[in-house]
C-alpha positions in Angstrom: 16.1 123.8 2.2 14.4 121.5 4.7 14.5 121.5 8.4 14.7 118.2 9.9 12.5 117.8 13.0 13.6 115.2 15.7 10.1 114.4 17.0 9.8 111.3 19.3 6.4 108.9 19.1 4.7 107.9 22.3 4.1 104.7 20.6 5.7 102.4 17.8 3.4 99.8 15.6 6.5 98.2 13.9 4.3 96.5 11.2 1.3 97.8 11.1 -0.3 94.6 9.0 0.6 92.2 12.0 -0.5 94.7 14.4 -3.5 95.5 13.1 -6.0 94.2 15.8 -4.1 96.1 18.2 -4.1 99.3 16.7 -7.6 99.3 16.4 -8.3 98.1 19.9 -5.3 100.6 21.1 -6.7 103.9 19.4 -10.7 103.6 19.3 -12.2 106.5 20.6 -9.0 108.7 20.9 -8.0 111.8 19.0 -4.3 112.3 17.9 -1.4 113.0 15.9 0.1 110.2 14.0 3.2 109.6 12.2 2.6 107.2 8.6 -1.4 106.5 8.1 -0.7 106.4 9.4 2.9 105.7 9.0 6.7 104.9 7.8 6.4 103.8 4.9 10.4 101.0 5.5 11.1 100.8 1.5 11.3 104.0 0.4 11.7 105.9 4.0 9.2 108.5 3.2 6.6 109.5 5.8 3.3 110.6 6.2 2.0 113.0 9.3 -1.9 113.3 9.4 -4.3 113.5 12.8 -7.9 112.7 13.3 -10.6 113.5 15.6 -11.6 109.9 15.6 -8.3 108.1 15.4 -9.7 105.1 15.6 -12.0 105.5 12.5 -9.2 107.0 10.6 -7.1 104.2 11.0 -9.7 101.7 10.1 -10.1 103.3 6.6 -6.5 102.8 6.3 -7.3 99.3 6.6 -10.3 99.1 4.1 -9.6 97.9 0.7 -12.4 99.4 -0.5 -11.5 102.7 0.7 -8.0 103.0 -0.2 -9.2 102.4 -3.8 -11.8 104.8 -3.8 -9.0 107.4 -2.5 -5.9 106.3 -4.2 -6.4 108.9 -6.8 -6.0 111.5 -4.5 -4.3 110.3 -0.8 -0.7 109.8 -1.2 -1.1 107.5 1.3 -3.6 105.3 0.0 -1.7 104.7 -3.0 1.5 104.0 -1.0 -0.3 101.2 0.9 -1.9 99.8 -1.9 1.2 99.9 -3.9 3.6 98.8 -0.9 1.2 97.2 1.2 0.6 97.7 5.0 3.2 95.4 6.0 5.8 97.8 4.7 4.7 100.3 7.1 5.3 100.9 10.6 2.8 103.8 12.7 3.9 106.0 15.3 1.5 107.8 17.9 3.2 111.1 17.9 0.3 112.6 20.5 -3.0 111.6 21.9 -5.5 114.7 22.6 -8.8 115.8 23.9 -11.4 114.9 21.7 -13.9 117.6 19.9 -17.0 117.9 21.7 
C-alpha cells in the first residue's frame, strides 16, 4: 500500500526544455530538493524526487546529451528523458537549503 504525500513546490518549470536557460540561471549555486530531474515526467505521470548539493550542476547534466547516455543504463531518469525527451517534463523546486561547506 502506498501513501500519497501532498507536497507543494516552491517553484514550477512547466516545460523544462523551453525553460531551460532559466533553470540554470535560477538554480546555480543553490542546494535543494527537487521534484522530476528533475521532474514530472506529463505522459506517463510518473515522478522522480532527487536533491543535490550543487543543484545547479545537477540539473545541467540533466541537460547534457552526452551524459544522459552515459547514465541511461542505470538512472531511471536519464532514460526517461532520452526516451520522452525534456519537453515532456515539467521540474518542481520542492526546497532550497544551506549549501555543504
Amino acid at each position: 500500500m502506498y501513501t500519497v504525500l501532498s507536497v507543494i513546490a516552491i517553484i514550477t518549470y512547466a516545460d523544462s526544455l523551453s525553460e531551460r536557460k532559466e533553470i540554470l540561471k535560477n538554480n546555480n549555486t543553490k542546494s535543494g530538493i527537487y521534484l522530476a530531474p528533475l521532474r514530472i515526467n506529463q505522459v506517463n505521470g510518473k515522478s522522480y524526487v532527487g536533491s543535490s548539493v550543487n543543484l545547479g550542476y545537477r540539473l545541467k547534466q540533466y541537460y547534457s546529451v552526452s551524459y544522459l547516455n552515459r547514465k541511461k543504463s542505470v538512472s531511471s531518469i536519464s532514460r526517461a528523458l532520452v526516451k520522452y525527451g525534456h519537453s515532456n517534463f515539467k521540474l518542481e523546486i520542492l526546497e532550497y537549503c544551506a549549501g555543504a561547506k
